[in-house]
Phi, psi and omega in degrees: 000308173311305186314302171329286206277029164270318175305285197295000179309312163326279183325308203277341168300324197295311218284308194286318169334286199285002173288325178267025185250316161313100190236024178254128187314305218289347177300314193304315171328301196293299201300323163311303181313312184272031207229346204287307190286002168217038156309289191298002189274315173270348168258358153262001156275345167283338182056036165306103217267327192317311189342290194300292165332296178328297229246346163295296182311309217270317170273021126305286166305313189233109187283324185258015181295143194246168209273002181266026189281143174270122166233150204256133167248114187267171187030058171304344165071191150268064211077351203287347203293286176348302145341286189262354145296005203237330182272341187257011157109342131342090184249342185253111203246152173231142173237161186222165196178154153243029186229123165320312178257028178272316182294329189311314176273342153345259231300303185310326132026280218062010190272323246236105165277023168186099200259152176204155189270127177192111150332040216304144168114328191234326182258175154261176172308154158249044183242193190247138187308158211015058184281302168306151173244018147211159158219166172223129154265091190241108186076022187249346187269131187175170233254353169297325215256277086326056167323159195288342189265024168265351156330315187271339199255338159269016155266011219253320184269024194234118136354091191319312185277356164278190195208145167300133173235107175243132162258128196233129204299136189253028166331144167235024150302170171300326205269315176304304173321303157339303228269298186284306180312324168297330186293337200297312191281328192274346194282317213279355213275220198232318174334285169322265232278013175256025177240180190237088191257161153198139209244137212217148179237150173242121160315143186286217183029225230254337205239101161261128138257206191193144182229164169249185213224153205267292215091029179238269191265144196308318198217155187235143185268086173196093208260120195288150214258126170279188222241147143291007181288129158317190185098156173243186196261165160245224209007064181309327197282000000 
């Protein structure tokens, strides 16, 4: 089994390249769509970790979050956030994607009390203000996927005194960079900065971690403790 998936490491690196090379929404949709049935089969060769990391941050940051909390999981992909949100005792989970066949294995899951199709960036939510008491974006923001100006629209649907959580690839391409600058310009606004947001860079490669990000500076020195618990991550894109 190790062989195999060593042998496919290569193939499956190339597949995550052109997925962060893609920076037209609707091109990106399509490449997720035909990529979805053998997602979760390539980021466990990858030993992606964000899921976890994510859902570490999040019963971090919020300790008394209760298990009966409504959480919107964005670019949910197929599920995997949902897991270990799910593994920590999280039942009520809602997911939103724009790619159709991603919800599709969402969905087959069985985790999700609700899944929905939606464009962030071009639709709004279909939920109502402050519906949520978290929400999480992971490895997803970016101007291919969730662009930075769909930001005031997951605050719009998060419970004011609860908080956002975003994870952003801590890549030092042009287009990552690019990505964290704009969130720089959306940080500065008046919106952002009366909520209780917190902005998290996920490291690259094989050993992912995660830190939180000032929005100043690439990092801020407060490096998140990870969970002992096993698993691998989704959302590489």
């Amino acid at each position: 089994m190790a062989q195999e998936e060593g042998e496919r490491l290569p193939q499956v690196l190339a597949r995550v390249e052109a997925a962060h090379g893609i920076t037209d929404l609707t091109q990106n949709l399509h490449f997720y769509d035909r990529w979805a049935p053998d997602y979760d089969q390539d980021v466990t060769v990858l030993q992606y970790r964000a899921p976890r990391l994510a859902v570490d941050c999040l019963t971090q940051a919020l300790p008394a979050l209760a298990p009966d909390a409504l959480i919107l999981d964005v670019a949910c992909g197929t599920g995997l956030v949902a897991s270990e949100l799910q593994a920590r005792g999280f039942l009520r989970l809602h997911g939103v994607d724009g790619s159709p066949e991603m919800l599709k294995q969402a969905q087959a899951r069985g985790l999700y009390q609700s899944l929905s199709l939606c464009t962030l960036g071009q639709e709004l939510l279909p939920n109502s203000e402050g519906t949520f008491d978290a929400v999480l974006i992971v490895g997803a923001l970016s101007d291919g996927q969730v662009p930075c100006r769909a930001i005031p629209e997951l605050l719009r649907v998060t419970k004011p005194e609860l908080r956002v959580e975003a994870f952003l690839r801590a890549g030092r391409t042009h287009s990552q960079r690019g990505t964290r600058n704009r969130c720089r310009e959306v940080m500065k606004s008046g919106e952002w900065q009366s909520r209780r947001t917190r902005r998290y860079l996920l490291t690259s490669g094989r050993e992912q971690k995660v830190k939180r990000w000032s929005g100043v500076s690439d990092y801020q020195d407060q490096p998140i403790q990870p969970s002992v618990q096993g698993g691998s991550g989704s959302h590489s894109g």
